[in-house]
N, CA, C and O of each residue as an XYZ file, in Angstrom:
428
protein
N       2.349     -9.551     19.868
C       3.517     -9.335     19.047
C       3.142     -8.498     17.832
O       2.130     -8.770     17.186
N       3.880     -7.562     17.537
C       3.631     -6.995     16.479
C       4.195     -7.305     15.118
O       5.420     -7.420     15.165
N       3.716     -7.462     14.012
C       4.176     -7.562     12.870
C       4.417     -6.160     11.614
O       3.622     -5.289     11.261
N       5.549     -6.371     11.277
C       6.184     -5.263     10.210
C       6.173     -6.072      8.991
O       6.227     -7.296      8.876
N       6.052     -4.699      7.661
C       5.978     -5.091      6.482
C       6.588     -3.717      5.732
O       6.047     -2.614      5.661
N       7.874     -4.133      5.202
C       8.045     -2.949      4.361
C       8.635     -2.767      3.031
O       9.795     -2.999      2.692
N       7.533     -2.257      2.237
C       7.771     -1.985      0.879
C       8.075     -1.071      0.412
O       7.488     -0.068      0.818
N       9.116     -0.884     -0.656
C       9.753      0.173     -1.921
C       9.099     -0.140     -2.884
O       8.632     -1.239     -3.186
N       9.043      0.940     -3.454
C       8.154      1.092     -4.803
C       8.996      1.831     -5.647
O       9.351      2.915     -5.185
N       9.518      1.452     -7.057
C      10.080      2.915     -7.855
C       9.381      2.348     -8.871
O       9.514      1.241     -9.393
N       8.232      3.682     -9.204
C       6.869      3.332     -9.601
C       6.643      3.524    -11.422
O       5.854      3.123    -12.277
N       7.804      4.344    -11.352
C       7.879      3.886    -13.084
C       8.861      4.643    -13.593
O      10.028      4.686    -13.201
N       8.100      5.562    -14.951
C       8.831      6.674    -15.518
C       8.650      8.041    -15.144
O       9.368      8.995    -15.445
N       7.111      8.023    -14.123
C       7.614      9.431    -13.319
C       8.994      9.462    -12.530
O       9.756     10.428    -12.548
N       9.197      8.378    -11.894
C      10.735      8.714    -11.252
C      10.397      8.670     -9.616
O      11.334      8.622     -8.818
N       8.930      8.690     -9.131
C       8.560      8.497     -7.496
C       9.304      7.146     -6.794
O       9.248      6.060     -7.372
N       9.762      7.248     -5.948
C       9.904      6.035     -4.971
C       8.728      6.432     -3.604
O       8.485      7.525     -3.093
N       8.301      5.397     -3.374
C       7.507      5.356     -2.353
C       7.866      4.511     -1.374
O       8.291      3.513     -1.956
N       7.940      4.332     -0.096
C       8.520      3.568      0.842
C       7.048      3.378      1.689
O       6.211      4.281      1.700
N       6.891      2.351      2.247
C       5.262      2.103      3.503
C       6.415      1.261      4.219
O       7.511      0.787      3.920
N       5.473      1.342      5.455
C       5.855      0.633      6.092
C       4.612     -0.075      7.239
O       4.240      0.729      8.095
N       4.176     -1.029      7.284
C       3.004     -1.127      7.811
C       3.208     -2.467      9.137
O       4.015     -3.375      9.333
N       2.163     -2.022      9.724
C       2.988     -2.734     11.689
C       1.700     -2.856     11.675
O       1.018     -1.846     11.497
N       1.019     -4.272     11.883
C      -0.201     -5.037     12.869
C      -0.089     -4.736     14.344
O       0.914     -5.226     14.862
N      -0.719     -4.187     14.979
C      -0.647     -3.328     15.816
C      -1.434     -4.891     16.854
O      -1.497     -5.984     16.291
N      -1.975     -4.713     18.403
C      -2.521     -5.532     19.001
C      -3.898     -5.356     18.459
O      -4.269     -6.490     18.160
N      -4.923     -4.425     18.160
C      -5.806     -4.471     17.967
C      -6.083     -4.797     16.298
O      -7.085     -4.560     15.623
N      -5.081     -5.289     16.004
C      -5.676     -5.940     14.651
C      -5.628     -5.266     13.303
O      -5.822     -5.658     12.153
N      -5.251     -3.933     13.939
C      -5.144     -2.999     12.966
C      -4.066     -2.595     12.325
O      -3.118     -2.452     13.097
N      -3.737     -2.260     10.802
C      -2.305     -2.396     10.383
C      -2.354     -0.405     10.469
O      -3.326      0.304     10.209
N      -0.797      0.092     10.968
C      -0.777      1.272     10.893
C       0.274      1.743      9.971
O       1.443      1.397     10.141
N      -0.061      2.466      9.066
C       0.898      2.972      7.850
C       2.016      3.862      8.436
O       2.045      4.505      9.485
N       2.821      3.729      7.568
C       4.027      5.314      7.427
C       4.219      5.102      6.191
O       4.645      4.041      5.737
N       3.820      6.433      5.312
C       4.049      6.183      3.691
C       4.683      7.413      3.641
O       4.041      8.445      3.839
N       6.155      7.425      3.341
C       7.270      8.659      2.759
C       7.391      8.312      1.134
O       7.948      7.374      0.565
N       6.735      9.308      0.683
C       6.857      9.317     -1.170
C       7.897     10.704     -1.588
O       8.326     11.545     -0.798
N       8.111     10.635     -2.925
C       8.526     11.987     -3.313
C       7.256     12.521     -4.259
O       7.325     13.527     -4.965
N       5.928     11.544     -4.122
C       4.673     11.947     -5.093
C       3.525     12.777     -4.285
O       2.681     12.141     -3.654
N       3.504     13.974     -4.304
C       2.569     14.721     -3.895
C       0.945     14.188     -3.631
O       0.150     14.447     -2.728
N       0.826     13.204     -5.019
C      -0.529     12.720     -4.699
C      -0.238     11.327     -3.725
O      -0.969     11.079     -2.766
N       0.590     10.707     -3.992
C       0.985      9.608     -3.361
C       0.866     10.094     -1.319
O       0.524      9.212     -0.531
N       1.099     11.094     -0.965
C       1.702     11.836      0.062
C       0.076     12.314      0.637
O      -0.315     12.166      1.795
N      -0.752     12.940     -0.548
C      -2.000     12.799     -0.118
C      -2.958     12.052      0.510
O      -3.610     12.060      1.554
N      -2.734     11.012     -1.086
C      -3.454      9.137     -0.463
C      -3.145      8.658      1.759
O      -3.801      8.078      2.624
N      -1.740      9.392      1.678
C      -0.859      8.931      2.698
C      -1.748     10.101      4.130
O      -1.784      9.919      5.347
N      -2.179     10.924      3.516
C      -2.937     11.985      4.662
C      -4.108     11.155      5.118
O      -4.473     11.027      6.287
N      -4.686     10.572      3.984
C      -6.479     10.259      3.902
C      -6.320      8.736      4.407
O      -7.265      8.329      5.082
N      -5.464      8.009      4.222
C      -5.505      6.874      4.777
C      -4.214      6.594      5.575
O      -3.177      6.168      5.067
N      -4.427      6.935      7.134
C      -3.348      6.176      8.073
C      -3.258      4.984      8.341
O      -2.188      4.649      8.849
N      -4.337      3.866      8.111
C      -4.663      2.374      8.947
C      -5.163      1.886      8.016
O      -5.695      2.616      7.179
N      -5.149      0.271      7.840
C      -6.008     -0.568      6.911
C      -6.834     -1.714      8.655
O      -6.341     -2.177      9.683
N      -8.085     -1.680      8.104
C      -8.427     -2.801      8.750
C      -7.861     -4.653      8.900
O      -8.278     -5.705      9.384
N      -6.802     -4.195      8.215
C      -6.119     -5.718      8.100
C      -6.697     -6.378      7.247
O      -6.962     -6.079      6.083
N      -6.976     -7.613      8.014
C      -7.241     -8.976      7.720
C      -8.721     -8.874      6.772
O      -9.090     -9.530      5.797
N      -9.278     -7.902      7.425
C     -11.064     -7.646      6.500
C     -10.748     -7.074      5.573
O     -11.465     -7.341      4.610
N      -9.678     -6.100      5.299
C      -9.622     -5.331      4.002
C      -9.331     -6.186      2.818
O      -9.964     -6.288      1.767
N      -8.099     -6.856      3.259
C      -7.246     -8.028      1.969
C      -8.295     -8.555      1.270
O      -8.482     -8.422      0.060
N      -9.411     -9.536      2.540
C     -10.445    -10.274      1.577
C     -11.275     -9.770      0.814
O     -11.981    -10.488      0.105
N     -11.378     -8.199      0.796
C     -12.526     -7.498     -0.037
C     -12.386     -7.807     -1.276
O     -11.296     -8.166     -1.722
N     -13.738     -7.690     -2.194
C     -13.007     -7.380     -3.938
C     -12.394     -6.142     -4.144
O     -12.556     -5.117     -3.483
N     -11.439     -6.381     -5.433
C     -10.705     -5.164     -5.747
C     -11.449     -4.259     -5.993
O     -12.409     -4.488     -6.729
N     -11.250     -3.000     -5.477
C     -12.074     -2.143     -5.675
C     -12.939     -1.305     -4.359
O     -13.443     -0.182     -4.372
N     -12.896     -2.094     -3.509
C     -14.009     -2.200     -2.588
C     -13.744     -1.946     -1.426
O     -14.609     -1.515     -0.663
N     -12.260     -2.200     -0.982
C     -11.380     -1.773     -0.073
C     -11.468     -0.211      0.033
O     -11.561      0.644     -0.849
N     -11.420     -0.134      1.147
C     -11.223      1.568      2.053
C      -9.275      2.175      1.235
O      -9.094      3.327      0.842
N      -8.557      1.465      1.203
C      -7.546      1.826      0.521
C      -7.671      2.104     -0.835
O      -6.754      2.842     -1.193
N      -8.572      1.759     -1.895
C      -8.483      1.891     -2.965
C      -9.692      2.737     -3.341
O      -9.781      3.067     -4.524
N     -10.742      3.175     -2.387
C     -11.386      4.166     -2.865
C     -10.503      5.423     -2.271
O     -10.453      6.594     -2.648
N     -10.007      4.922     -1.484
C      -8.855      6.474     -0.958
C      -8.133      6.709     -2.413
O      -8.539      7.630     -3.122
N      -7.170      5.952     -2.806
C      -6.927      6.097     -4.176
C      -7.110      6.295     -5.298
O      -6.348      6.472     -6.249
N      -8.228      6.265     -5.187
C      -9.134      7.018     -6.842
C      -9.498      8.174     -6.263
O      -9.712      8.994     -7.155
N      -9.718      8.756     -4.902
C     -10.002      9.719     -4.640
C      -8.662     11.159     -4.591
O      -8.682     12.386     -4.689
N      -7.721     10.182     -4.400
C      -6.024     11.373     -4.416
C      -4.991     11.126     -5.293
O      -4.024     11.826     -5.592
N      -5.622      9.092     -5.981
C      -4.426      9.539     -7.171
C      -4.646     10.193     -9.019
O      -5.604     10.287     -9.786
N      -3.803     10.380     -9.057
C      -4.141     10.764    -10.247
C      -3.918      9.963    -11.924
O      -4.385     10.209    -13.036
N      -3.182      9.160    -11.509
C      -3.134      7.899    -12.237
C      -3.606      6.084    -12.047
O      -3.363      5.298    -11.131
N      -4.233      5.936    -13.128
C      -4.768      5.078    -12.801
C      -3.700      3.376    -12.903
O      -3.902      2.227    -12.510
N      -2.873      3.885    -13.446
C      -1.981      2.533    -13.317
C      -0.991      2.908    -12.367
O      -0.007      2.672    -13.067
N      -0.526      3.315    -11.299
C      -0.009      3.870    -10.184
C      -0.052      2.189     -9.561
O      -1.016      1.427     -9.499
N       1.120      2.010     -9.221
C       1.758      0.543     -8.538
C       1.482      0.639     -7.216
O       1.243     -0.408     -6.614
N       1.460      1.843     -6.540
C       1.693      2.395     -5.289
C       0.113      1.722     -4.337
O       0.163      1.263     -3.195
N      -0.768      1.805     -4.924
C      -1.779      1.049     -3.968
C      -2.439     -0.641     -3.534
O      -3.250     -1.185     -2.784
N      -1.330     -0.975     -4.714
C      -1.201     -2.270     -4.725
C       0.476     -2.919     -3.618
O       0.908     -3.839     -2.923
N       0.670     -2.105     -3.973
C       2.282     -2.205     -3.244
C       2.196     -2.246     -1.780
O       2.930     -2.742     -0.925
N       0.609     -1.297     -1.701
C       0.524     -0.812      0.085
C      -0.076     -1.818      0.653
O       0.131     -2.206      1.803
N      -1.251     -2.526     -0.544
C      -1.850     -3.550     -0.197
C      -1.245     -4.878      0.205
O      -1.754     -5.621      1.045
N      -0.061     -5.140     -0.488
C       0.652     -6.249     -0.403
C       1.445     -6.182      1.318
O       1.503     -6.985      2.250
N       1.828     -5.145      1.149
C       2.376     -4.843      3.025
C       1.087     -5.024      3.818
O       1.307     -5.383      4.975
N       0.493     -4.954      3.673
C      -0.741     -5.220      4.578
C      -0.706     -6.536      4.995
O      -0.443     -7.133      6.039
N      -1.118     -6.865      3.648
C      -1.068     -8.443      3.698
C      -0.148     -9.286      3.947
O      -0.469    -10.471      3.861
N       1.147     -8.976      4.297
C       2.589     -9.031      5.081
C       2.096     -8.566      6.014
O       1.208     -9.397      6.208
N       1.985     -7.835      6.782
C       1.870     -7.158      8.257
C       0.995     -8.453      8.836
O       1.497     -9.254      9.624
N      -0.270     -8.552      8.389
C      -1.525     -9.897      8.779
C      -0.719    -10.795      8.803
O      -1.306    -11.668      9.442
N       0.425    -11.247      8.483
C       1.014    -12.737      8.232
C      -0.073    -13.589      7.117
O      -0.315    -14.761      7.408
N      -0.632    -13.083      6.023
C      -1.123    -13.705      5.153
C      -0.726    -13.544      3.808
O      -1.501    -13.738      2.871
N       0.727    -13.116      3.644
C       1.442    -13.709      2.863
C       3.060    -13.777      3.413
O       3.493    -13.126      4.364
N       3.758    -14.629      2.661
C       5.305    -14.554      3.142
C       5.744    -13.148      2.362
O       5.090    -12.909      1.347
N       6.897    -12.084      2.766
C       7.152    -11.128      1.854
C       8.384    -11.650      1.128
O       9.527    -12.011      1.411
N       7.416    -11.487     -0.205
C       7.961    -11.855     -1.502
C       8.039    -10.513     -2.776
O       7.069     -9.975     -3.310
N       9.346    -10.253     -2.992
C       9.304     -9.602     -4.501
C       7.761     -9.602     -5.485
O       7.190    -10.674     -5.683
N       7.239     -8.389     -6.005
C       6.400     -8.395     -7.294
C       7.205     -8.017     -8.258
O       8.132     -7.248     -8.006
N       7.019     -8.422     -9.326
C       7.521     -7.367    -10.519
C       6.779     -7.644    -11.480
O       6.279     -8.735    -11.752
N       6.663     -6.402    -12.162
C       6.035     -5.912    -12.995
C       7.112     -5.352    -14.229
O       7.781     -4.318    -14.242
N       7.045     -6.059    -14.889
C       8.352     -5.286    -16.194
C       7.211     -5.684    -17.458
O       6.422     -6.562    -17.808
N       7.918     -3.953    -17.964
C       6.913     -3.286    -19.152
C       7.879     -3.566    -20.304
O       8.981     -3.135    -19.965
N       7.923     -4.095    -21.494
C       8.605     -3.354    -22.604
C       7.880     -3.546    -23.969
O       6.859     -4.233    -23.937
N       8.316     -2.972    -25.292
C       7.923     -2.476    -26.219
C       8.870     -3.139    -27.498
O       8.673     -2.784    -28.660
């Protein structure tokens, strides 16, 4: 059986929405579709098609194949977008229920 996970992102005051959509495939493997309106976001999305699933989630932050892709194509370092992808992952594995994040900034 396959499992789906899909997240929106409207990632701040640049104005990007990012959409993933990530499917646990039989072999264990989660397979992306990431439609952004962020050029680097769209990059990240060239360099990384698949997360190893279930092995990636448990890594430390940082350490994951998704997040060195991301320091490698994004250009901001507080960018929501690789955490957002991570969380579908971890929806796709069935190792979390999909639940709302939010993050609210003010001054």
């Amino acid at each position: 059986m396959d499992y789906v996970a899909k997240v929106t992102v409207a990632a701040g005051v640049c104005g990007f929405v990012t959409k993933v959509e990530a499917l646990l495939d039989d072999s264990q493997k989660v397979k992306l579709s990431i439609e952004s309106d962020c050029p680097h976001v769209m990059a990240l999305a060239g360099v990384y098609p698949e997360s190893e699933g279930m092995m990636e989630v448990f890594l430390p932050l940082g350490d994951a194949p998704l997040f060195i892709a991301a320091k490698n194509t994004l250009k901001h370092s507080a960018c929501p977008v690789p955490s957002a992808i991570m969380k579908g992952i971890e929806v796709a594995c069935g190792l979390a229920l999909p639940r709302d994040v939010t993050i609210k900034v003010e001054r």
